[in-house]
N, C-alpha and C positions, 0 to 999 in steps of 0.2 A: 412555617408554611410560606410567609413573605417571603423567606430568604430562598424561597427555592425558587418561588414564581418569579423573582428579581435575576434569579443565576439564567444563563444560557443555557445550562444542564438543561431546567425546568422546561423555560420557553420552546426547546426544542422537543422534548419528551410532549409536552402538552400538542404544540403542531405533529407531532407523530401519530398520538391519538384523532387528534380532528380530522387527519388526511384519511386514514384508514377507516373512519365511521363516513367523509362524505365519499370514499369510493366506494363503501358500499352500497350506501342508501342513495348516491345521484352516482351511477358510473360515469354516463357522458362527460356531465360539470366537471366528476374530476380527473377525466381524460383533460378536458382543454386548460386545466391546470398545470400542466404539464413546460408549460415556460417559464412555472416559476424558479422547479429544480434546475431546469436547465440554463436559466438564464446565470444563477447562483454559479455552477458551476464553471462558467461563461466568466463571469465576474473573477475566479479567486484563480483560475488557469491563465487569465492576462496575465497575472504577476507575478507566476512561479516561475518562468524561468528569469527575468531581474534578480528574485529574493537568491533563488539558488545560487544565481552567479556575483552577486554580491557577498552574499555569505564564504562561500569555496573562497574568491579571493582575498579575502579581508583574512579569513583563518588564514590562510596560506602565505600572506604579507606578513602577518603579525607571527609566524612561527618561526620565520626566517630561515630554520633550520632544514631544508627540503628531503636530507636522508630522514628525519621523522616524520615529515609529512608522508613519505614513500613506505617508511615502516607501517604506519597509519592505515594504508591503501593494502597494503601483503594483509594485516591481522585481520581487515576487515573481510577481505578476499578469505580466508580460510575460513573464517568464524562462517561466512555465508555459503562456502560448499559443505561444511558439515553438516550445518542445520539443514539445509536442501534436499541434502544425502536422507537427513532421516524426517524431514514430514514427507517427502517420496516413499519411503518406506515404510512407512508408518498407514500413508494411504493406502498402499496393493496391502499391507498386513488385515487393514479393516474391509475392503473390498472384500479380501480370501473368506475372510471367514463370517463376516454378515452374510455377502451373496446377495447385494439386493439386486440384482437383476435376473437371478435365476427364477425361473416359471412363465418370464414374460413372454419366451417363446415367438419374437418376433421374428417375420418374414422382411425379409428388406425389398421384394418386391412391392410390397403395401407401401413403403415412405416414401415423401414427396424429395426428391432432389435439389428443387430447384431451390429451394432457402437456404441451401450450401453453398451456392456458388460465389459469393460474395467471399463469403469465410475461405473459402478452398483456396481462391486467387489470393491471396495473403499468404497464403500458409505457402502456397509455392516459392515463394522468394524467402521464406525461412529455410528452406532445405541445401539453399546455399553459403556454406560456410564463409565463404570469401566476400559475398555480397551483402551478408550479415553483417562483417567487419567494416567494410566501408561505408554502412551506413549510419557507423554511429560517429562516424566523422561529416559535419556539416559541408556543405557543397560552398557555404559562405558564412559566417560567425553572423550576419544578420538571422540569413535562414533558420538556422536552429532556433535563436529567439521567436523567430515569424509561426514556424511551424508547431513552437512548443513542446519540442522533444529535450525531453530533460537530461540524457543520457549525452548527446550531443551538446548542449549548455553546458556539461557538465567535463567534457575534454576542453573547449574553450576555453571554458574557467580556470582547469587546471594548466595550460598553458600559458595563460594572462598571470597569473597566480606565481606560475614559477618568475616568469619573467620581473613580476614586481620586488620579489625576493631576491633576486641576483641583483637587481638594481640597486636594491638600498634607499640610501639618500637618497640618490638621484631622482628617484619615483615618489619620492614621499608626499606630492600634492596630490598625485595620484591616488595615491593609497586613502587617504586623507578625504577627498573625495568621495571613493568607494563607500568608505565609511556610513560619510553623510547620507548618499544616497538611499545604504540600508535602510538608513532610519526611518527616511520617508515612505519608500517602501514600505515595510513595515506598521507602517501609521496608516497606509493606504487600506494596506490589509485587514487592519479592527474597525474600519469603517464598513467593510465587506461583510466580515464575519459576523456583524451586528445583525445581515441577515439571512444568517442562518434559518431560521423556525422559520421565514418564508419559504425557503430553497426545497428545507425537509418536507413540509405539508405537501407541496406540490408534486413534488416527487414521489410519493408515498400514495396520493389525492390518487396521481394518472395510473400506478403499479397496480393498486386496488381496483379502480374502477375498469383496467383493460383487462384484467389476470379472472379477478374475484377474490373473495377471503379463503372461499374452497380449493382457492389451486394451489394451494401447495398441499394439496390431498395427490393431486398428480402426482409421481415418481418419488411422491411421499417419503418411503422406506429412503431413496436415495439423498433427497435434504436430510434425515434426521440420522444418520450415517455421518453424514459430512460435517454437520453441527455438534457432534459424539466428538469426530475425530480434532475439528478447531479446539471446544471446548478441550482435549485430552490435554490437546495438543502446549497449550498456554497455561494451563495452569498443573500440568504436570510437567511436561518436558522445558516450557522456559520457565518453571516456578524453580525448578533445580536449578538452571544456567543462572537467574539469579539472586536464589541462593546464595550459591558458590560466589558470586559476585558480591555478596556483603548484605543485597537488597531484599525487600521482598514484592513478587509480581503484583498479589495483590493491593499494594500500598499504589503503585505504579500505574496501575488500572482506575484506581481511584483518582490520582492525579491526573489521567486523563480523561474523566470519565465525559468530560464537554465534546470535546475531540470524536470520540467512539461513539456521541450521541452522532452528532452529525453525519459520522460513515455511516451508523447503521439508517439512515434516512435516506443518504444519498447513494449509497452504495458505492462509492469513491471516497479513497484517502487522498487523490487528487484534495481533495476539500479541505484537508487540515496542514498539509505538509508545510506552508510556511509556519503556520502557530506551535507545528508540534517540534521546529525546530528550535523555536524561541522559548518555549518552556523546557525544554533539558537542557538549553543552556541555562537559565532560570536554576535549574537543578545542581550546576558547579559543573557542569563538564563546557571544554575549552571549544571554546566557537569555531575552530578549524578540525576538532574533530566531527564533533556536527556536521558541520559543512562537507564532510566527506562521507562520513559513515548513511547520514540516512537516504543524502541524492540516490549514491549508488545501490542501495539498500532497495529504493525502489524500483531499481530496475535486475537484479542481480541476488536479492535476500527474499522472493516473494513466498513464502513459508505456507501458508493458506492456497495459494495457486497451486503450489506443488505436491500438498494431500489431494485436493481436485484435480489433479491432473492424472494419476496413477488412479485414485479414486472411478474417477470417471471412464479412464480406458479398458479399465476390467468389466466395470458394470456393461459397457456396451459388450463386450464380448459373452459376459453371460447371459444377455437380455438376447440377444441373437444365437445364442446356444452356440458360440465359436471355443473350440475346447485352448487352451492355456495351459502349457506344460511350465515349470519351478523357471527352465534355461528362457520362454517367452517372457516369465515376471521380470526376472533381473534383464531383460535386451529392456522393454519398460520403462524402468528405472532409471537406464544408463542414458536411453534417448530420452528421457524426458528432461537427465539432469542438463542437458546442450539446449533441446528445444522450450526451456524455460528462459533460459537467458533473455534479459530485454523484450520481455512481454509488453511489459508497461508503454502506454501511446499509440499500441497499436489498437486499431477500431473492433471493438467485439474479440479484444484480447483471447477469453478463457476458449473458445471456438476457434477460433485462429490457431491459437499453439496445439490445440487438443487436433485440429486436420493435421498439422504437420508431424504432431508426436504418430497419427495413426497410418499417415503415407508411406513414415518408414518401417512401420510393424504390419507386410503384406497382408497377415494372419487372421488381423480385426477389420471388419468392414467400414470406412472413413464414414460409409451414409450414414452409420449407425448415429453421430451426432446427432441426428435431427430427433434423436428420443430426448434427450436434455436441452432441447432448444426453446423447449415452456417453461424451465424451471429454474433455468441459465441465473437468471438477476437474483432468487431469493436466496442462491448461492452464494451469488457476489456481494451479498452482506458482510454472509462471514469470513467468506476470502478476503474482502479486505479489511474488515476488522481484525484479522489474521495475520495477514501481512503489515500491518501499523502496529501491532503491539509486539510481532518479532523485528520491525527495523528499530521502535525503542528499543528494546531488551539489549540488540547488536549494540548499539550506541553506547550501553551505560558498560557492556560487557570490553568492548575496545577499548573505554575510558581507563577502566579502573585495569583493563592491562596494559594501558599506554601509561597508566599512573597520572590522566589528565581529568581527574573530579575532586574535586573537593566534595572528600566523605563526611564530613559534619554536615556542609550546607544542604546535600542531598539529602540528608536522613530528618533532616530538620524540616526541608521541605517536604518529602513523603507524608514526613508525623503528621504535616499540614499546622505549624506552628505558623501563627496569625502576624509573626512577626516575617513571616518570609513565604506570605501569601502571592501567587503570581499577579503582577499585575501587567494586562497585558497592552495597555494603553502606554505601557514606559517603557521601551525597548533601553531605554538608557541604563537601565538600575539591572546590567547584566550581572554576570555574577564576577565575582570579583571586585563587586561595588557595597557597599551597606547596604543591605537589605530596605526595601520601602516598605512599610505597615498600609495594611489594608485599607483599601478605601472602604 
């Protein structure tokens, strides 16, 4: 029992419980708790794009080899439109045939409009192919850091990256540098992460006390559809990918299970992504694949977004009684697999892409959003718990086809052998070093 109330797991599970009995029993209280998650998040989004662009470059200095780095980027790129391809499809499959919108029989004259229009104006400059593309190019290599777009940090990176690799020598204080820098970085970040169980309580404190315990009674049927499909989704569809990969999911889930406490509190994997790169490397795989597979992973691999996204655009159509012919599923499908790209950073993401997916399918009424706009957050649990347990999976799956893990030290660590316990206060003891024994 110590060792649980001593672990971060605990501390956090424990604030999870406290948040959700004071928003019940004091709503107001723990509405104006509500700074604490936010400020946490506040706290660990300063330093993800540094950790990001430090990491990208260091892998990418240290590869030297830039056609594998490029090979890297293709395996990652296909790994992440197959899997897209099929929790898209996987979503309209479980839409089809639950139906949980059918009987809701709604009139769209009854919804209120006006709480779309925030979302709408967003979704309109996604429907521009060409303005999409330019903006994942920074206006200034400051900016992207300023703004916090990771996707942008993340062409940077990979430009800084190449350049340090054709240099060589010549760059090597540079590189050198870089390095050091992670560290601290890094060091910054377990000072952060210490508070967590604040972050979660609060965030949990203000969801309960604004929502209720009862609302996820609202569109009910529609979360435990979606919670069906996350759950199928990870431990049957990536229990097989890693399988096939040598691993097993559940071992993986375990080794994250600190990680997935904190999403499931804050409902962002914003929150973990520097630690969750620093434990697979921990795990044997090579820091420049890392460095590439999960940045873009989060913006390009969102697996949990993509069952909710098809998920979601049917329910609206049969909550409004709009009929859906086989050739409407797959148009669906196809626009969703575009208007998913690069969700991530945008404000009120799952709403955002869900107006743009619904602008170009004339068929579905766009107002119809505002029937998931109560239920929106207790979704983005498992969407992103969803999407952080398929960008590991990506990772360990490009590893072992780029032949860049050490398969002993992974398996060793999953077993959770005490002798190659994470510790996350020592970024130095990466892999490829002696293992540190547990504190």
């Amino acid at each position: 029992m110590s060792r649980f109330l001593n672990s971060l797991f605990g501390r956090v599970m424990i604030a999870l419980v406290i948040g959700v009995v004071v928003g019940a029993l004091f709503p107001q209280f723990g509405q104006s708790l509500r700074p604490l998650g936010d400020g946490f998040l506040k706290l660990i989004k300063m330093v993800i794009g540094p950790i990001v662009f430090c990491v990208v470059v260091s892998g990418m200095a240290s590869a030297g080899d830039l056609k594998k780095v490029g090979r890297v980027g293709l395996k990652a790129v296909i790994y992440f439109e197959i899997m897209t391809t099929l929790a898209l499809v996987i979503g309209a499959i479980l839409a089809w045939v639950t139906r949980p919108g059918v009987g809701m029989n709604i009139d769209l004259h009854t919804l209120n409009a006006a709480s779309l229009t925030t979302y709408t104006e967003h979704a309109k400059s996604l429907k521009d192919t060409a303005g999409f593309l330019l903006k994942i190019i920074p206006d200034t290599a400051i900016d992207a850091f300023a703004k916090g777009d990771i996707l942008q940090v993340l062409v940077f990176a990979v430009l800084f990256g190449s350049a340090l690799s054709m240099l060589g020598n010549k760059a090597q204080r540079v590189t050198l540098f870089i390095d050091e820098l992670s560290t601290v970085f890094f060091r910054i970040m377990s000072f952060i992460i210490k508070l967590a169980p604040l972050g979660v309580l609060g965030a949990i404190a203000f969801t309960t006390g604004q929502y209720g315990v009862a609302s996820l009674k609202q569109l009910g049927l529609l979360v435990m559809v979606f919670y069906a499909s996350c759950f199928l989704f990870v431990f049957v569809v990536l229990a097989v990918v890693m399988r096939l990969a040598g691993f097993s999911i559940f071992k993986l889930v375990r080794y994250l299970r600190e990680e997935l406490s904190i999403v499931l509190g804050t409902a962002s994997s914003d929150a973990v992504l520097p630690q969750i790169m620093r434990k697979l490397e921990w795990m044997g795989i090579k820091d420049s694949t890392v460095g590439l597979v999960i940045p873009t992973g989060y913006s390009f691999n969102l697996d949990g977004f993509s069952i909710y996204l098809t998920l979601a655009v049917i329910f609206i159509a049969q909550a409004t009684n709009t009929p859906l012919s086989l050739h409407d599923l797959i148009v669906v499908v196809l626009v969703s697999l575009v208007t998913s790209k690069g969700a991530h950073g945008i404000p009120g993401s799952a709403i955002v892409i869900l107006a743009a997916t619904l602008s170009a399918i004339p068929a579905i009424p766009v107002l119809g959003l505002v029937l998931i706009l109560p239920v929106d957050w207790f979704v983005g649990i498992a969407r992103a718990v969803t999407n952080l347990i398929g960008n590991c999976v990506a990772t360990v799956v490009v590893a072992v086809w780029e032949k860049d893990i050490d398969r002993a030290r992974a398996q060793r660590v999953l077993d959770q052998d005490a002798e190659y316990r994470f510790v996350p206060a020592a970024p130095e003891h990466a892999h490829g070093h002696e293992p540190a024994h547990a504190l």
